[in-house]
N, C-alpha and C positions, 0 to 999 in steps of 0.2 A: 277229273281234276282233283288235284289235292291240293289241303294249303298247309304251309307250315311257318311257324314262327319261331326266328333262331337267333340268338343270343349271337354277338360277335365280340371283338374287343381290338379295339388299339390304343396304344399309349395309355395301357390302364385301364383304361374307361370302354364302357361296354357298350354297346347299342343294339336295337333290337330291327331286323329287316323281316319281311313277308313277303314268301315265297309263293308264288299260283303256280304248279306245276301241271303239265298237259299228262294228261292218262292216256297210254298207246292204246290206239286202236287194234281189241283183240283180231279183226279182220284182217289186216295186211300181214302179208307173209315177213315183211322184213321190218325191223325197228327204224323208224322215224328221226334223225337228229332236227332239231326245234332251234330254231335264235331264240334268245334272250333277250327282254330290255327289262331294265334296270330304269326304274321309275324316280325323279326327286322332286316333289310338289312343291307348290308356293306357297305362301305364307306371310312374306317380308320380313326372312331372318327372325322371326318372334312366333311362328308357330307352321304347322305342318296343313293346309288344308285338305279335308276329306272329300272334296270335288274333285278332286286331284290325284286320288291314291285307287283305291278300290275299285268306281267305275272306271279308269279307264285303264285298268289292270284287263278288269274282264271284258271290256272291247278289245283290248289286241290277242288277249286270250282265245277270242273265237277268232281271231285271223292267223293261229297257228305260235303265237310266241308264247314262250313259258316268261313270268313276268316275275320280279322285284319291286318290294316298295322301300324304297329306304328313307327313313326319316331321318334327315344329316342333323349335326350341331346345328343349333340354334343360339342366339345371342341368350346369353346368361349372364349373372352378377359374376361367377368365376371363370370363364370360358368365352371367348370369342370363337364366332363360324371358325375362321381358316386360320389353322392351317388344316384343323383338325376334319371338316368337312373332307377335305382332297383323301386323307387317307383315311378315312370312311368309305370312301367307294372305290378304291383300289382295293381295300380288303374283303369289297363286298362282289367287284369282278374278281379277286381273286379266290372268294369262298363260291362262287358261280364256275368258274376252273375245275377245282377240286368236286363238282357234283357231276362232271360233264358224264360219265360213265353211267352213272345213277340213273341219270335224266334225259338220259339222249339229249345232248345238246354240244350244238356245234359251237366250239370256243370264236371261231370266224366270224360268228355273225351275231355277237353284242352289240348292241344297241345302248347306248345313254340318254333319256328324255328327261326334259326338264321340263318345266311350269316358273314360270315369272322367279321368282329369287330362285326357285330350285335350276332355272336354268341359268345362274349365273357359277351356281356349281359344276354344272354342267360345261360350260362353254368354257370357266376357267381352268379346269381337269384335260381337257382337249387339247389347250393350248399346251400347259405345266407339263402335263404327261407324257406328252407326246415327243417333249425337246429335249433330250440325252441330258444337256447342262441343267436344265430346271429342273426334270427329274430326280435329279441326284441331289442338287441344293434342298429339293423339299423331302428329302425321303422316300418317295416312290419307287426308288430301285428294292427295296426291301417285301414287296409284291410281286406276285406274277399276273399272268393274265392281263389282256388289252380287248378294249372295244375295238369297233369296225365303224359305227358313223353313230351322230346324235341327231336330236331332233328336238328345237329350242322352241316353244310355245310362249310369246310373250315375256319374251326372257328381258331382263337387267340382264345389261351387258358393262355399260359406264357408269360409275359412280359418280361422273359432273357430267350425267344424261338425264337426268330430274330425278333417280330417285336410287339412293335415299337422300333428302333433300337437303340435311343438315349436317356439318362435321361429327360432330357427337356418335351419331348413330354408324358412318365411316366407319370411324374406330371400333366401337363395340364388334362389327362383323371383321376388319381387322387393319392390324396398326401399320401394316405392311401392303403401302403403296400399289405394290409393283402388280398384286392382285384386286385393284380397284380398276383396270380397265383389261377386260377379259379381250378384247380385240388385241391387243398389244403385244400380246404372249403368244397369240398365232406364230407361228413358222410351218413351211412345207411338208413336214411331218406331220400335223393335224389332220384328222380323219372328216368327211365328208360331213355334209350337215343339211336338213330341212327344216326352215323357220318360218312361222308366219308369225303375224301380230295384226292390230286394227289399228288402222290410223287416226282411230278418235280416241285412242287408249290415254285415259287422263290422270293416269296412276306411273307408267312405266312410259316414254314419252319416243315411238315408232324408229327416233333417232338409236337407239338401241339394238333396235334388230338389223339396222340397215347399216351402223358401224360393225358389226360383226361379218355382213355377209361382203361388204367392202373389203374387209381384210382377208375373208376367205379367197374372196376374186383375185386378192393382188400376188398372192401364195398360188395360184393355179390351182387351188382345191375344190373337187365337185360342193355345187351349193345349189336348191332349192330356197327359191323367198316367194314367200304370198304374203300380200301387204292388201287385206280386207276393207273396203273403202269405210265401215263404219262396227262399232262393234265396243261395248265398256270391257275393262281389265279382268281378266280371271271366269274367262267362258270356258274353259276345262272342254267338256265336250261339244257343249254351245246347245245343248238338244234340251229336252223334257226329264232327263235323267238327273242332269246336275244344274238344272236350270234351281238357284234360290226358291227356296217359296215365298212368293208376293209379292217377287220380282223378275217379271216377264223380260224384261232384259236381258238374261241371261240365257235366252234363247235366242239362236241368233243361222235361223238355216242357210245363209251365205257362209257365216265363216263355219261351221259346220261340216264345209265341204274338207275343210282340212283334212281330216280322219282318211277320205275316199284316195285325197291326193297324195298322202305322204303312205297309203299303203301303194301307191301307181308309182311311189318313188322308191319305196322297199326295191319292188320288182327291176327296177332300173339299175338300179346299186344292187344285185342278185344278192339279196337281204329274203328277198321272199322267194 
């Protein structure tokens, strides 16, 4: 494995993503092409969690994916998330494009995951991207490169699904409506999806995951949903790795099973 840390830039402004790249087995006679995902952790629009970036880079790392972490826009005094988060990760699947040679890596089978606010990046990018008319309105045609399916952990989906709870905060992530409910921007052209979430989650409120995978259903697009009978917000792995310290809660070996299921669904989706 190697890591590298690379400088990118759109609209000016630059931002920094972290690459885990898989080291060919000098054994095999032939080189390996590897998927991708492309990592965007939670936070709630105001910061990047590290439960969310690193350990669970190097869990899918040992299941064969070369991994991305991208720290998107964040709410600031000069900058709102979106528009600029969206071409953030266009340019960050398109600088993953441009490595494909380097890195054996199959441009086919990118991966988008997301963590609670990062998957509203996530699921909003799916929709926007994926729709010829949206992508052209938000600038997206000025990229290359396309994911193949995402995978939403506890994601914000509706911004009048409890959170974020107040106008105010709305706005700061952005003034623009039409990306406050990520479900809505689905069309037939959206790429596949595996979500879970817990139904005790008191932070991002179940209605969330289960608007999203509704609209995926009504679009005929393959969807995975695990809806965990019990479980607090922002279990990342849910294990002893990213469990809080001196908060046992965050272990949580039911939903846990996540990780086992959504690589049983790689395989399904010939992701893996």
């Amino acid at each position: 494995m190697s890591i590298e840390r690379q400088t990118l830039s759109v609209k000016e402004q630059a931002f920094i993503v972290d690459a885990y790249w898989l080291t060919p087995i000098p054994d095999f006679e032939h080189p390996v092409k590897h998927p991708v995902m492309i990592i965007c952790p939670g936070g709630g629009f105001t910061y990047h969690s590290g439960r969310e970036t690193t350990p669970v880079a190097l869990r899918f790392l040992a299941e064969g994916f070369h991994v991305i972490v991208l720290p998107y826009q964040l709410i600031s005094s000069t900058e709102t998330v979106y528009p600029l988060a969206l071409h953030q990760l266009a340019k960050t699947i398109e600088w993953v494009t441009d490595q494909a040679g380097e890195y054996d890596i199959d441009l086919d089978r990118i991966v988008l995951t997301g963590f609670s606010a990062g998957g509203h990046v996530v699921a909003t990018y799916n929709g926007i991207a994926t729709d010829p008319i949206h992508r052209a309105d938000y600038g997206l045609d000025d990229y290359r490169g396309h994911h193949a399916a995402i995978v939403l952990n506890y994601p914000v989906i509706d911004f009048d699904a409890g959170f974020p709870i107040d106008d105010a905060t709305k706005q700061q992530i952005t003034v623009d409506q039409t990306l406050w409910h990520a479900q809505k921007n689905i069309t037939a052209a959206a790429k596949p999806a595996f979500i879970w979430q817990t139904a005790t989650d008191a932070l991002v409120p179940a209605t969330n995951s289960l608007l999203y995978t509704l609209a995926l259903q009504q679009h005929k697009i393959p969807v995975e949903y695990h809806l965990f009978g019990a479980g607090v917000h922002g279990l990342s792995l849910a294990n002893h790795v990213t469990q809080t310290p001196g908060k046992p809660e965050y272990t949580n070996t039911v939903a846990a099973q996540w990780v086992p299921l959504v690589l049983d669904w790689f395989k399904l989706m010939a992701i893996l």
